[in-house]
C-alpha positions in Angstrom: 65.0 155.9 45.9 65.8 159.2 44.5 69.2 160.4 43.5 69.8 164.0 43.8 72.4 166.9 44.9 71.6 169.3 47.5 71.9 172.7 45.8 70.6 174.9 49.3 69.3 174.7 53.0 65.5 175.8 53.9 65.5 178.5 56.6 61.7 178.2 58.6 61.4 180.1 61.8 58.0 178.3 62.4 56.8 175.1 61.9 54.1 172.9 62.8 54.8 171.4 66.3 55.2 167.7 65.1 57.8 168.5 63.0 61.4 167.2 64.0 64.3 169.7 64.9 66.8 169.4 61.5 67.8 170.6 58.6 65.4 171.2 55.2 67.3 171.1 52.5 66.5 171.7 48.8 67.6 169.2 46.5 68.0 169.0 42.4 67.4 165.7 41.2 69.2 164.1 38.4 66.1 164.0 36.1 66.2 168.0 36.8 63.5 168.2 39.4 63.7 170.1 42.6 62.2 168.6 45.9 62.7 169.9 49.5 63.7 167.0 51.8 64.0 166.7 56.0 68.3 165.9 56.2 69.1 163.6 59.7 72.6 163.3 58.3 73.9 166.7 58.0 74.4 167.0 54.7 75.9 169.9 52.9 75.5 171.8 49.6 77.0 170.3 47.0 76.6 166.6 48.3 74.9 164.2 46.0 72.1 162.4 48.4 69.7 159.3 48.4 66.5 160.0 49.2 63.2 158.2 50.3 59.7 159.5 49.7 56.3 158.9 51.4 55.4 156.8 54.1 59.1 155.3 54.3 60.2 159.2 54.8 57.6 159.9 57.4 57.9 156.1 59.6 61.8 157.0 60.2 60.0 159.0 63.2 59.2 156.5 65.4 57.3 157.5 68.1 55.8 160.2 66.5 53.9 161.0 63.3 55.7 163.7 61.3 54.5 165.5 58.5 57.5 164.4 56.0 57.1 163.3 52.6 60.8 163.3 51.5 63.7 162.1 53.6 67.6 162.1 52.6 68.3 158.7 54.2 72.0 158.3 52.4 75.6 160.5 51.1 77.1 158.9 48.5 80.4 158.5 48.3 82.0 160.2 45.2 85.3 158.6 43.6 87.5 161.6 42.9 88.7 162.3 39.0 92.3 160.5 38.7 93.4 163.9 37.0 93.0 165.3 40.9 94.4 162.8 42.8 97.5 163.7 44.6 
C-alpha cells in the first residue's frame, strides 16, 4: 500500500467507455511522488489516503475490467494536535 495526500481532483470530459463513473484525484505521496488514482470513497483535498496499485486496483471492478492502475481503497483517520483540541 501506498500512503499519500490528495493535493487535487482530475477533471476528464471523455473517457474510455470501461472506465467507472468517479472521481480521479491526484495524490502526493509521502516519498514526494505524485500519482493520479480512481477515489470510490469520496475523498477530498487535503485528506491523507491509502492506496492500492495494479491488478488489486483494477479487480475492485467486478464484473467488469477497468483500466485502473491505482485505487484509493482507505482515509485515514488523523489524531488532531492536543494544542487544538477544544
Amino acid at each position: 500500500m501506498i500512503r499519500g495526500r490528495v493535493i487535487g481532483k482530475i477533471w476528464s470530459s471523455r473517457r474510455v467507455d470501461s472506465m467507472p463513473g468517479g472521481a480521479l484525484l491526484e495524490v502526493e505521496t509521502n516519498d514526494g511522488g505524485h500519482l493520479v488514482a480512481f477515489d470510490p470513497l469520496g475523498c477530498n483535498t487535503g485528506e491523507a489516503v491509502l492506496i492500492t496499485q495494479g491488478s488489486v486496483a483494477a479487480a475492485y471492478f467486478t464484473g467488469r475490467t477497468a483500466p485502473i492502475d491505482a485505487l484509493i481503497i482507505g482515509s485515514i483517520d488523523e489524531e488532531i494536535p492536543k494544542k487544538t483540541r477544544k
